[in-house]
N, C-alpha and C positions, 0 to 999 in steps of 0.2 A: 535467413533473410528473405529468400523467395518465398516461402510460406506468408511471412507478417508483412511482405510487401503484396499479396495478393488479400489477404485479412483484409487491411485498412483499405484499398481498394472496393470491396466487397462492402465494408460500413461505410464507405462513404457513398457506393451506390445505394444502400437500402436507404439509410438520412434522405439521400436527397429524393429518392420516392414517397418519401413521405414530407417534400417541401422544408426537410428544417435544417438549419446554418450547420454546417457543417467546420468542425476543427479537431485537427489529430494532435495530442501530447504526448509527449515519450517521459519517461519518468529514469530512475536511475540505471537500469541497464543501459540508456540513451547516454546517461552523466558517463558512464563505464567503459563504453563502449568500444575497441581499437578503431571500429568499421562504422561508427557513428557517421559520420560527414559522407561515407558510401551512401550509407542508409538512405539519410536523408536527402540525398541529391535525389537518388533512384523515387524516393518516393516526391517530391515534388515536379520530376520528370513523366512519371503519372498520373500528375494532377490531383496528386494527394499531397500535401505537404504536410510533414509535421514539424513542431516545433518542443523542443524540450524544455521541461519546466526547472526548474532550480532546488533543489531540497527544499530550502523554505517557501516556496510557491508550495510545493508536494504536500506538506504539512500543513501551510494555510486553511488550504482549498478541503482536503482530508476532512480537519477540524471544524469547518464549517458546515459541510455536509451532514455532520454528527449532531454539532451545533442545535440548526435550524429542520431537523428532522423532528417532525412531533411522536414520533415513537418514543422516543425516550424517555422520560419524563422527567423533572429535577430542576432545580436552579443551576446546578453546575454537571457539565458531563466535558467525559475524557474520551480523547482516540487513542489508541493502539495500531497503527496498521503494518505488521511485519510484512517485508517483501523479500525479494531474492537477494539483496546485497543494500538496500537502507530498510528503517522504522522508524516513522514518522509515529512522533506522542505529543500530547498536548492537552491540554485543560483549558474552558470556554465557561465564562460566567456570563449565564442567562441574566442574571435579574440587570449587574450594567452592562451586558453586550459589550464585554470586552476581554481577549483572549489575556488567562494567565500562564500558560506555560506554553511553549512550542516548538519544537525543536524536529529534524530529520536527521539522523544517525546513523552514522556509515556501517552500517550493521544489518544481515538478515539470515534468512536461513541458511542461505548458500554462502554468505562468507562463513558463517560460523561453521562449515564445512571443511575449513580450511586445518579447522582444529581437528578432524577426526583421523582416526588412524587408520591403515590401507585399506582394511576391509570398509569401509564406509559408514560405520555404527557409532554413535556418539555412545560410548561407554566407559568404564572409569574413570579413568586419569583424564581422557578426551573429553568427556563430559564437565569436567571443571577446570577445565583451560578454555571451553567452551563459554561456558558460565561465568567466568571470572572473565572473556572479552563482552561480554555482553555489558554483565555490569560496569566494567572501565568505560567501555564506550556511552552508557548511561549519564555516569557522572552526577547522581543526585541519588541521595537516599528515599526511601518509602517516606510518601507524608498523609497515615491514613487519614479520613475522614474527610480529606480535601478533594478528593476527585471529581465524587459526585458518582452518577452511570458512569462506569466505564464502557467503551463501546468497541470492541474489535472489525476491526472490516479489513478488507482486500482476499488474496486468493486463501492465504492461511487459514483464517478464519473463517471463512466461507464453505473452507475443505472438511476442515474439523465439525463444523452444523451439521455438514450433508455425512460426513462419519455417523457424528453420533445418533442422527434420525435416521440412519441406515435409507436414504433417498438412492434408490435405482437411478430417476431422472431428475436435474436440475427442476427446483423448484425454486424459484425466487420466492415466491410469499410464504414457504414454509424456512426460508433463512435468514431473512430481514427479521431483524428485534429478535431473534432468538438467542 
């Protein structure tokens, strides 16, 4: 907590050197949290206040970003974004600018960790008890050709880019659209 309470501290000094509005959101370890309302006291006693979004804000905002990104290209594009304990998906039709699927799912890497066995390796049996929450918690079958781009974003996917380019250093323009 003393870490991410010095983090947002730190971006909210940089923003405002460079003049621009300043607002902190917490996402679902904020919804999780036992020490949530600590958090957030400490951090508005700092004069950083954050506010936590709702899974459907989470997925909205997600979907939009995707949306109204002209990297994409398509009449219709999908999010993906796995987190540590929700994944937010959703489907956004460009041509009437208006969202068909959207949903946030109490589901992410770290709970589906709950399925592994001691030593920590999703394998066998654990891998499809794994698999088989993932899909319950989905609750919709594949509808191909509706998607449209599908677009992964958040730290999952972002981890897996910089994997498979083998990136020593964070490069944002070699992981955007890739």
């Amino acid at each position: 907590m003393t870490r991410t309470l010095l983090a947002v501290k730190q971006a909210w000094a940089d923003a405002r050197s460079y003049d621009a509005p300043v607002q902190a959101w917490g996402t679902m370890a904020l919804r999780v949290a036992e020490n949530a309302d600590q958090f957030l006291r400490l951090a508005a006693e700092q004069g950083t206040p954050v506010r936590v979004l709702s899974g459907e804000d989470e997925a909205r905002l997600g979907l939009l970003s995707v949306a109204l990104d002209p990297t994409f290209e398509g009449e219709r594009v999908s999010l993906i974004d796995v987190g540590g304990h929700s994944t937010e998906v959703g489907t956004y039709d460009r041509a009437n600018h208006r969202v068909l699927f959207m949903k946030s799912l109490p589901i992410g890497t770290l709970a589906l960790r709950t399925h592994c066995e001691e030593g920590g390796c999703l394998a066998g049996g654990s891998l499809l008890r794994a698999c088989a929450a993932a899909d319950e918690a989905i609750g919709f079958a594949s509808r191909p050709g509706e998607a449209g781009a599908v677009v992964a974003v958040g730290a999952s996917a972002t981890n897996l880019v910089a994997l498979s380019q083998q990136l020593e250093r964070w490069n944002p323009a070699r992981v955007h659209g890739s």
